[in-house]
C-alpha positions as CSV (number, residue, x, y, z in Angstrom):
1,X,128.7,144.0,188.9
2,X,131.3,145.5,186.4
3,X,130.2,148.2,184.3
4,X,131.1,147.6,180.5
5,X,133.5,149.2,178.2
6,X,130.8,152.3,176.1
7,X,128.4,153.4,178.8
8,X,125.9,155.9,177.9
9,X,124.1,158.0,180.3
10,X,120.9,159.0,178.6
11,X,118.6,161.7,180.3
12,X,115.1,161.8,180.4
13,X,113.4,164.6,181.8
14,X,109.5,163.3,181.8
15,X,110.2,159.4,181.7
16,X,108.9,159.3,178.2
17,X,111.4,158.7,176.3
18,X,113.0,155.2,177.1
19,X,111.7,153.0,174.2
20,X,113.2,155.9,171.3
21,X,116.8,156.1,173.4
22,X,117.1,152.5,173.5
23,X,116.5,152.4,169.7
24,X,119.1,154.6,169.4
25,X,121.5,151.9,171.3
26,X,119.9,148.7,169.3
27,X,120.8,150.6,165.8
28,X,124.1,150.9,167.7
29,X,124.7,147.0,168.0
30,X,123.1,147.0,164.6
31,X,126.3,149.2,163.0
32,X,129.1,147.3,165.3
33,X,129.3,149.0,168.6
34,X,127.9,147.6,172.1
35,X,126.7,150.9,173.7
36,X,125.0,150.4,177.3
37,X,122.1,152.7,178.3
38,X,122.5,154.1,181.7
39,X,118.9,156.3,182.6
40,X,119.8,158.7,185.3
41,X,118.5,161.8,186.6
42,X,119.3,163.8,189.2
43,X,117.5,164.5,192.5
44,X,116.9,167.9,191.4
45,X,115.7,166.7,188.1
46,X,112.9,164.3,190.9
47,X,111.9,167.9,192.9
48,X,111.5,169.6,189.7
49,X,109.7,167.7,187.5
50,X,107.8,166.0,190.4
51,X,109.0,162.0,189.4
52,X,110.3,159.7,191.8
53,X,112.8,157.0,191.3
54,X,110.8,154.3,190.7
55,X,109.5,156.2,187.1
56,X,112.8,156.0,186.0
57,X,113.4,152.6,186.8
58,X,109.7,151.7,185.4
59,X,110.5,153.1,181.7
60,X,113.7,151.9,181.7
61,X,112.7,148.5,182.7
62,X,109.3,148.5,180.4
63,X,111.5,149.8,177.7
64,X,114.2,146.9,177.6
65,X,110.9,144.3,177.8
66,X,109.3,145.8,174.9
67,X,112.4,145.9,172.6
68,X,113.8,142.6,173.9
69,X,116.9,144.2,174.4
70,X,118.8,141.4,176.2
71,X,122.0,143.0,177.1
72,X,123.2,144.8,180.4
73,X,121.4,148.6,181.4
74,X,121.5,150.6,184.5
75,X,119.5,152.9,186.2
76,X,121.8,156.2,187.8
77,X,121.2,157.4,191.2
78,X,122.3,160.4,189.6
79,X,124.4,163.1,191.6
80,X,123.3,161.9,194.8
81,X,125.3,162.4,198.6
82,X,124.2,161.0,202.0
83,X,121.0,163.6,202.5
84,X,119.8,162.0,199.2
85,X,121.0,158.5,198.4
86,X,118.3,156.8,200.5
87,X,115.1,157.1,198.1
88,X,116.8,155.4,195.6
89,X,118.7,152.2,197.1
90,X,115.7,149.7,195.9
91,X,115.5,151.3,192.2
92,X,118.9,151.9,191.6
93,X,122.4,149.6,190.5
94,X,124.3,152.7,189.6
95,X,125.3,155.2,192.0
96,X,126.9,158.5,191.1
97,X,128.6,160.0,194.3
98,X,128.5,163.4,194.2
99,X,131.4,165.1,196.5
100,X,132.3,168.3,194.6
101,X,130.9,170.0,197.0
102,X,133.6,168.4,200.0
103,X,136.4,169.9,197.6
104,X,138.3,172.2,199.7
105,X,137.1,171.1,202.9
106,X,139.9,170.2,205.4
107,X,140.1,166.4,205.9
108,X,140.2,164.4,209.1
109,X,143.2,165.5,211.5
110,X,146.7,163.7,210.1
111,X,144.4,162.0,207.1
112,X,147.2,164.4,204.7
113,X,150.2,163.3,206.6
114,X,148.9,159.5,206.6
115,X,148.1,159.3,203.0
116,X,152.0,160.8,202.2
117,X,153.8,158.5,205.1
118,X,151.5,155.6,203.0
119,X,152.6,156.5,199.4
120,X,156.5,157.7,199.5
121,X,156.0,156.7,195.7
122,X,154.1,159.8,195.0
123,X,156.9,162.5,196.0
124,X,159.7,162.6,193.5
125,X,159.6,161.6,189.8
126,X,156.9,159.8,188.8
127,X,156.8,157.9,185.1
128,X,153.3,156.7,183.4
129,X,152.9,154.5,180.8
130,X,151.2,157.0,177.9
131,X,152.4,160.5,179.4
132,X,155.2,161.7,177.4
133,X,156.8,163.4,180.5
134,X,157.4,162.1,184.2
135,X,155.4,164.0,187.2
136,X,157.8,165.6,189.2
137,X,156.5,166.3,192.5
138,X,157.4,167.4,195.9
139,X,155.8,166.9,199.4
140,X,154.4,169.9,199.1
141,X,152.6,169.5,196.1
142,X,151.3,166.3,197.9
143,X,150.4,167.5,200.6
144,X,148.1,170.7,198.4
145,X,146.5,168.0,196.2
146,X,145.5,166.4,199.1
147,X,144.3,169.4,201.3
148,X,142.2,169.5,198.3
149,X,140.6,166.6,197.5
150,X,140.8,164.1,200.9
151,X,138.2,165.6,202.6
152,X,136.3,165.0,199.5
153,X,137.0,161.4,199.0
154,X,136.4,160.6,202.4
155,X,133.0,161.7,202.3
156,X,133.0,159.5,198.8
157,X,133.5,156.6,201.4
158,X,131.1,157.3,204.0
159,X,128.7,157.7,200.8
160,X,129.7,154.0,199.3
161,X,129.6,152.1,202.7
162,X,125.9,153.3,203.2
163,X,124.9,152.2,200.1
164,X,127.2,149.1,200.4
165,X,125.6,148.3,203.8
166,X,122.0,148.4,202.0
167,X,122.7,146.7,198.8
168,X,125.5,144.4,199.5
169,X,128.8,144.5,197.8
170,X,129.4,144.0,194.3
171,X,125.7,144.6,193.4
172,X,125.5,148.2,192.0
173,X,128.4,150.2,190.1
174,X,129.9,153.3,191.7
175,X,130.6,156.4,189.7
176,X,132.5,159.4,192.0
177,X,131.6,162.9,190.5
178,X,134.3,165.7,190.7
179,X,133.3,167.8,187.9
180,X,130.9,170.5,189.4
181,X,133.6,172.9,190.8
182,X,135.6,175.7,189.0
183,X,139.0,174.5,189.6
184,X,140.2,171.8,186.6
185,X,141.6,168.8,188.3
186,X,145.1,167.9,186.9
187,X,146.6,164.5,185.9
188,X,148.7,164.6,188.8
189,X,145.6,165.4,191.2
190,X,143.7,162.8,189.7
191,X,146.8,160.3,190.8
192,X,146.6,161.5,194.5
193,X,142.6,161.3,194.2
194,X,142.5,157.2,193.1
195,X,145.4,156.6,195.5
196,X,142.5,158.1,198.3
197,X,140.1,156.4,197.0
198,X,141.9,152.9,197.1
199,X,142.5,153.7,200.4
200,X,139.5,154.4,201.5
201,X,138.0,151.0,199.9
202,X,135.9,152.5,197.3
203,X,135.6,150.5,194.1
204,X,134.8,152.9,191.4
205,X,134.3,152.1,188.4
206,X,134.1,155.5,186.9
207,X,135.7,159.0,187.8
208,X,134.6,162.1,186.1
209,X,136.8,164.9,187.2
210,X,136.5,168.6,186.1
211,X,138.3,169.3,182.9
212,X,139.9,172.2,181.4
213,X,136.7,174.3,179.5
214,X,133.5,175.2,180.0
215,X,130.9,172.1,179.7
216,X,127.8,174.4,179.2
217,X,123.9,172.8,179.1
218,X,123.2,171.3,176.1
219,X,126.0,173.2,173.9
220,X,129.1,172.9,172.5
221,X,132.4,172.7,174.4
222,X,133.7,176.0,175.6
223,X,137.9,176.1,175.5
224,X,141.1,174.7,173.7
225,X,140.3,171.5,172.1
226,X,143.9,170.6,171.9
227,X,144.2,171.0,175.8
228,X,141.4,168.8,176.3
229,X,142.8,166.0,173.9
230,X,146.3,166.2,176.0
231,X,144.2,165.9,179.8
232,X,141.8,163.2,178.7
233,X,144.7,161.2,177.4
234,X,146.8,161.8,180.5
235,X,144.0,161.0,182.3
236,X,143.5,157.7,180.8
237,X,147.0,156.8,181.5
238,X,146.6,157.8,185.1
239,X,143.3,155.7,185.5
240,X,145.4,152.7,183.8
241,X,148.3,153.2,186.2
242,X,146.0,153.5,189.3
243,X,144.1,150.4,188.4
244,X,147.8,148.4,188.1
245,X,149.6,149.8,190.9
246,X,146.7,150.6,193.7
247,X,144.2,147.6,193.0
248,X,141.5,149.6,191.9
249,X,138.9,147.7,189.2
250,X,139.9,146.8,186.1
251,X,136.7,148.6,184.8
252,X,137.9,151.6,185.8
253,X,137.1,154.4,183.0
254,X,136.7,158.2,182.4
255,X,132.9,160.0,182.9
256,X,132.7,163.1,180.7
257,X,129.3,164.6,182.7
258,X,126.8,167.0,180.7
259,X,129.2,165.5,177.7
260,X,126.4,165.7,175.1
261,X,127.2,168.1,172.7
262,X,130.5,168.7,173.2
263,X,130.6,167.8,169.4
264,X,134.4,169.4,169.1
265,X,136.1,167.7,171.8
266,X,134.1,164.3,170.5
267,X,137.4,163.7,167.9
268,X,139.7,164.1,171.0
269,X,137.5,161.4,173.4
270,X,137.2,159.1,170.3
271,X,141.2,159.4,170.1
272,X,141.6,158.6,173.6
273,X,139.5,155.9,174.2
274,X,140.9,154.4,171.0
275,X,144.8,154.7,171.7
276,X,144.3,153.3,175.2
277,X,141.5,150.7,174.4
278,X,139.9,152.4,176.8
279,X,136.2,152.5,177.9
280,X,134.5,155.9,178.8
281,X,130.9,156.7,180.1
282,X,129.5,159.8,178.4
283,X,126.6,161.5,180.1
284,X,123.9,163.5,178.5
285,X,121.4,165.5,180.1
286,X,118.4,167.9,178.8
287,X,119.3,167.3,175.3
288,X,116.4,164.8,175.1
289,X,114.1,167.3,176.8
290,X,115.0,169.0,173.9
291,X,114.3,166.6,171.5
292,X,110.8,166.8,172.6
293,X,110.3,170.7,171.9
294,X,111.6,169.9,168.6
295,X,109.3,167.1,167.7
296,X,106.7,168.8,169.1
297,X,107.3,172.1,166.8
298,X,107.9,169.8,163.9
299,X,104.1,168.2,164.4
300,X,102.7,171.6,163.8
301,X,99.4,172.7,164.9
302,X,98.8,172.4,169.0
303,X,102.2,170.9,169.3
304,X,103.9,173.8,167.7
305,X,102.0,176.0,170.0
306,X,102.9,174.2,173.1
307,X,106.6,174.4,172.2
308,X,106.1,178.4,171.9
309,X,104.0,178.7,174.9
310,X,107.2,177.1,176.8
311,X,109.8,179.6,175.3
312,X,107.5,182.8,175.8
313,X,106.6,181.4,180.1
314,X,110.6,180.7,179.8
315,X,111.8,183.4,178.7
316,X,109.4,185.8,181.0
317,X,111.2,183.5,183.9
318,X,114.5,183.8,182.4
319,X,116.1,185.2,185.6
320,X,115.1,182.5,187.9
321,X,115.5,179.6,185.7
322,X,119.0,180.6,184.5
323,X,120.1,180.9,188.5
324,X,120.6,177.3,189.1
325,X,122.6,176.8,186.4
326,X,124.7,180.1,186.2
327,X,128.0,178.0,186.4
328,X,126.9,175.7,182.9
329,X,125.1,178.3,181.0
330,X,126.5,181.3,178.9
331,X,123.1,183.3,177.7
332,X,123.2,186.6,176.1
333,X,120.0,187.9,176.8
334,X,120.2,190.3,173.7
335,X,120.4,187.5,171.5
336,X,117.5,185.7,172.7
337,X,114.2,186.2,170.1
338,X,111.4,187.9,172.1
339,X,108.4,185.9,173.0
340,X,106.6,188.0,170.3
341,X,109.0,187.2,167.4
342,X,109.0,183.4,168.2
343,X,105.1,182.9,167.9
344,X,105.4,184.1,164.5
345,X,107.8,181.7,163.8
346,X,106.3,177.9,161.4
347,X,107.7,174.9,162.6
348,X,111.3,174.9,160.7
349,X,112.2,178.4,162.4
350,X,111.6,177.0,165.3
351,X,113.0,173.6,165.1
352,X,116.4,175.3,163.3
353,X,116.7,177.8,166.0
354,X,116.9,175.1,168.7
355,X,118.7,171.8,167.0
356,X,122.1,171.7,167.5
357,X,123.1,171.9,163.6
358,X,126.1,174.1,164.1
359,X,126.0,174.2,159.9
360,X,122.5,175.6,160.4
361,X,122.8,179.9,160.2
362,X,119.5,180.1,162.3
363,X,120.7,178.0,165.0
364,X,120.7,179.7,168.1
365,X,122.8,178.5,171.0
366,X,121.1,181.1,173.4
367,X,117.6,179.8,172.8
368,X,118.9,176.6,173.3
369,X,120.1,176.7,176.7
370,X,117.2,178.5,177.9
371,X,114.7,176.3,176.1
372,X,117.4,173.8,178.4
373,X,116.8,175.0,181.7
374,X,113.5,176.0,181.3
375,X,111.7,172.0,181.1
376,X,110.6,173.6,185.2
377,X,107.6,175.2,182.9
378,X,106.9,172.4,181.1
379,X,106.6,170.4,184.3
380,X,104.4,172.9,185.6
381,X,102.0,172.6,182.4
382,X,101.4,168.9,183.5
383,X,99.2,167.0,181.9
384,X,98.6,169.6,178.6
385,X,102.4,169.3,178.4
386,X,102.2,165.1,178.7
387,X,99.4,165.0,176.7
388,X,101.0,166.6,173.7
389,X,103.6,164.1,174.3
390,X,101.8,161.7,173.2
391,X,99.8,163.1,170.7
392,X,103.1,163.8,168.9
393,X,105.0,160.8,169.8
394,X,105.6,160.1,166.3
395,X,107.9,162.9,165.2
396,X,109.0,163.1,169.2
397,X,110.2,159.3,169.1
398,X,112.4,159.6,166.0
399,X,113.9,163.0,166.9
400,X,115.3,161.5,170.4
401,X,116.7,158.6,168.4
402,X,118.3,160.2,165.4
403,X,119.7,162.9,168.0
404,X,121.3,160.5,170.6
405,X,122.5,158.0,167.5
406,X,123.6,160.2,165.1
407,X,125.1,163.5,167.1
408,X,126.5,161.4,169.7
409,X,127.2,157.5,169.3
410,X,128.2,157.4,165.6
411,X,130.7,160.2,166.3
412,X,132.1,159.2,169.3
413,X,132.4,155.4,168.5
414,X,131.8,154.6,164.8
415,X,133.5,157.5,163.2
416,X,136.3,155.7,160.9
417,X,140.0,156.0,162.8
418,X,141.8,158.8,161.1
């Protein structure tokens, strides 16, 4: 199984909204682009809402039949390790190995001083195809990079071969996460992390390391855009290097996780994938939980109400909600509308205050990552909240399109080269 070049990892909170995300991806083909769904959500996502893996595999499978969509799609085992990966070995064909939390952890005794005595090539000058300068490194940065990160990729393997051992090789894409720690990953720690992970037989097919920034829930990107452009490029280069020198697949590409958004680093992805020919795999999140509130406000009358009665229970909960997430999120509470001001608020308040329009004055990035983290009360309203899903499907259904085609895949792959 090789993953193809524009991968799209398309969040759905409640399961509802598989047939409206792959319209997004037809309209796609329709304007030039080949852009391949992947539904994943995380096992926190499952505890939360109360879903299990098969849902997500059952919309995403009903959706393709009743479109006819007849190319490739994947269903993400999203962020799982070896406590979690279990539940979703029948359902899945997408795995996305979640070590960030091995980072730092001391590796097996002499794994550092094997991986150096293997690779002499990585001490010394070392020149990349793409990166303007050579790496210059000594043992000793070698040996810190890998202090670092083995420990992490090791568990990566123990990870695949457990899911290899149930699913067979070759039948499911693997996708190692790095990207939930504080520490940015350099191009040069990249290097030492796909020389690990050739080592230890791991055929992934995606990476997504942490970048320099803040990748916040559901808003814009936090940091220098200019820095970004120069580690995603140098990153590519590295990936394209690894994949020559160290065997790793040819399908080998860049993740950007919670990368929905992130509308001002979108020119700098667009610019990378472009110079390289490169693939990427994008993944979004709770945008499309977001979507719903909005199409939900917009349909006025009960659906309106129900997308206040979420804010005021969320913002009451604020405290706990927000605790999960305190390393994605960046709320001022004093800018947050009290529960009192939003219920007075008609449909286009409400729907301007939470849409990402950055053009939009009444757009409020605060209400929108609570309104983010807080779909935990919405699960909680169960079947009032599902019900009015589908009594508003309508304006719902072409709010999740318009949002995933027209915010995300037109700007990251059909913008005009410039």
């Amino acid at each position: 199984m090789q993953i193809e070049k524009y991968t799209f990892g398309v969040g759905d909170r409640f399961a509802r909204q598989a047939k409206p995300q792959l319209q997004a991806c037809i309209a796609a083909a329709g304007e030039g682009v080949e852009v391949i769904p992947t539904w994943n959500k995380s096992h926190r996502e499952h505890l939360t809402v109360g879903t299990r893996p098969r849902t997500v595999r059952q919309a995403a499978d009903s959706a393709v039949k009743d479109l006819d969509w007849n190319k490739p799609y994947y269903v993400d085992a999203d962020h799982i390790n070896l406590d979690t990966v279990d539940e979703y070995l029948e359902t899945s064909d997408f795995f996305t190995l979640d070590v960030a939390y091995a980072i730092g952890r001391p590796p097996d005794t002499g794994a550092i001083d094997s991986l150096v005595a293997a690779h002499p090539e990585l001490v010394g000058s070392i020149s990349i195809d793409g990166i303007d300068e050579p790496f210059e490194t000594t043992r000793e940065d070698v040996e810190r990079s890998a202090g670092q990160f083995l420990f992490a990729v090791q568990e990566a393997g123990r990870i695949y071969r457990h899911i290899e051992a149930a699913k067979g090789s070759g039948n499911f894409i693997t996708e190692v996460s790095m990207d939930e720690t504080d520490k940015p990953q350099s191009p040069a720690d990249l290097l030492v992390i796909l020389v690990a992970l050739a080592g230890e037989g791991v055929p992934v097919q995606t990476i997504a390391p942490k970048f320099t920034g803040r990748f916040n829930k559901g808003v814009d990107y936090v940091g220098d855009p200019s820095q970004f452009s120069k580690e995603f490029s140098d990153d590519i280069a590295v990936l394209r290097h690894a994949v020559a020198t160290y065997g790793l697949p040819g399908t080998l590409k860049l993740s950007v996780h919670s990368g929905s958004d992130k509308f001002s680093i979108y020119d700098a992805i667009r610019a990378g994938i472009r110079r390289f020919d490169a693939g990427v795999h994008v993944k979004t999140a709770g945008t499309n939980w977001l979507e719903e509130l909005i199409g939900l406000a917009e349909a006025g009358g009960s659906g309106l109400q129900l997308a206040k009665d979420v804010y005021s229970q969320a913002y009451a909960a604020r405290d706990a909600l927000c605790a999960p997430y305190a390393a994605v999120i960046d709320i001022d509470s004093e800018r947050l509308p009290s529960p009192s001001e939003v219920n007075g608020w008609g449909s286009s308040q409400y729907t301007a205050a939470l849409r990402h329009d950055q053009s939009c004055p009444d757009f409020n990035p605060h209400f929108r990552q609570l309104l983010h983290v807080g779909y935990k009360i919405a699960a909680k309203m169960g079947e009032r909240y599902l019900g009015m899903l589908n009594a508003c499907e309508e304006s719902i259904s072409r709010n999740v399109t318009e949002n995933l085609l027209s915010r995300h895949i037109r700007p990251l792959f059909l913008t005009p080269w410039t």
